[in-house]
C-alpha positions in Angstrom: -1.4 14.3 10.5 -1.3 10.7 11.9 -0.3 7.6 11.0 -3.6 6.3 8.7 -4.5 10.0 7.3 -0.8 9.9 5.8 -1.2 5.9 4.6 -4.4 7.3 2.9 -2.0 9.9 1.5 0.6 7.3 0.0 -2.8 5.1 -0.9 -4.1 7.9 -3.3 -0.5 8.7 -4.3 -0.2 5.3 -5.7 -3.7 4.8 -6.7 -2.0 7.8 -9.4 1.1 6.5 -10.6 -0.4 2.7 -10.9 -3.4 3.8 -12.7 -5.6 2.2 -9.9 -9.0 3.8 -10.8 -10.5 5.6 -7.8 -13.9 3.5 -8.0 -11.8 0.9 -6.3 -12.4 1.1 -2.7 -9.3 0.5 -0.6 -9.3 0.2 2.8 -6.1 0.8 5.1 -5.9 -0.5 8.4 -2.3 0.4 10.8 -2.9 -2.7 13.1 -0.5 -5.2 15.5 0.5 -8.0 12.6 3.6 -9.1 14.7 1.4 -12.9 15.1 1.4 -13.1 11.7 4.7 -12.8 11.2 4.5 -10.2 8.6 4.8 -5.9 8.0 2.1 -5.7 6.1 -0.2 -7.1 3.2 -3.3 -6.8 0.9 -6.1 -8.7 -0.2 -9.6 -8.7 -2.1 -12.0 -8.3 0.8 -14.6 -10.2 -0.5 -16.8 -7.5 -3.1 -15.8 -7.2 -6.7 -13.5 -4.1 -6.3 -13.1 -3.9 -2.7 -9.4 -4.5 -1.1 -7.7 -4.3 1.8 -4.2 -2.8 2.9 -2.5 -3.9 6.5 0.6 -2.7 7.9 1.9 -3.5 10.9 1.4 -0.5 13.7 5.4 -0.3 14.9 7.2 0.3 11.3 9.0 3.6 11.1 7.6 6.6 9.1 9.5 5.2 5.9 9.0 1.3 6.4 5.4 2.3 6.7 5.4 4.6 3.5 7.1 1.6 1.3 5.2 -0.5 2.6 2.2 0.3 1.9 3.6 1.1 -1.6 4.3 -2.3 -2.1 0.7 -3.3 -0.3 -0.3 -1.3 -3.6 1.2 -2.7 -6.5 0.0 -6.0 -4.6 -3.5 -4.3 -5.1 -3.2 -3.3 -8.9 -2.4 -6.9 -9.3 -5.4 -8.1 -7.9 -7.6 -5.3 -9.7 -5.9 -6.7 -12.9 -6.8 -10.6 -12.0 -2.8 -11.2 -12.2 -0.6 -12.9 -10.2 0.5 -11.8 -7.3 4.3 -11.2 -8.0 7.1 -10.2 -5.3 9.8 -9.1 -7.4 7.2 -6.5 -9.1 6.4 -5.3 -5.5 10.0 -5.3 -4.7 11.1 -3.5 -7.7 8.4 -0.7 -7.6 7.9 0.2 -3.8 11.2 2.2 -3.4 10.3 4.1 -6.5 7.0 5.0 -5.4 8.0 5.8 -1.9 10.8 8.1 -2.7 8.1 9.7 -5.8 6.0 10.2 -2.7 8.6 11.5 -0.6 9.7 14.0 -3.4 5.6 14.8 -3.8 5.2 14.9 0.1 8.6 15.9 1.7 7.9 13.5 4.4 12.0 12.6 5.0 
């Protein structure tokens, strides 16, 4: 499995224990965001229920897994027309990595 099928994997994990309805389309992209300064984030792209997940390329296996289980919570604040918040980001994405780590048996 490489890198994207298993972010897709962690996506729909998530997409679960958030209650992000599958309807919303999420689209992950494993891509060089060492510019911008960041590992990774998420935004509407632009249609009513469409988002967009980016992680940086380089992270290890379980920098990329949490962080694209922050990325989510990021998203299920979006779907919800909320706030972006960090400390609910921070306070969920080790629970949901090491959920999907239990699930998975990825470490």
């Amino acid at each position: 499995m490489n890198l994207l099928e298993l972010g897709y994997e962690v996506v729909d994990f998530c997409r679960g224990q958030l209650g992000v309805p599958d309807e919303v389309y999420i689209d992950l992209q494993v891509i060089d965001l060492k510019e911008d300064g960041v590992v990774g984030w998420a935004f509407e792209s632009g249609e009513d229920g469409e988002y967009e997940i980016e992680v940086e390329e380089t992270l290890e296996l379980k920098e990329l897994i949490t962080t694209i289980c922050h990325e989510m919570v990021h998203v299920k604040q979006l779907f919800e027309r909320r706030e972006l918040n960090e400390d609910e980001a921070y306070g969920n994405e080790d629970i949901l990595a090491e959920g999907f780590s239990n699930y998975e048996s990825v470490f």
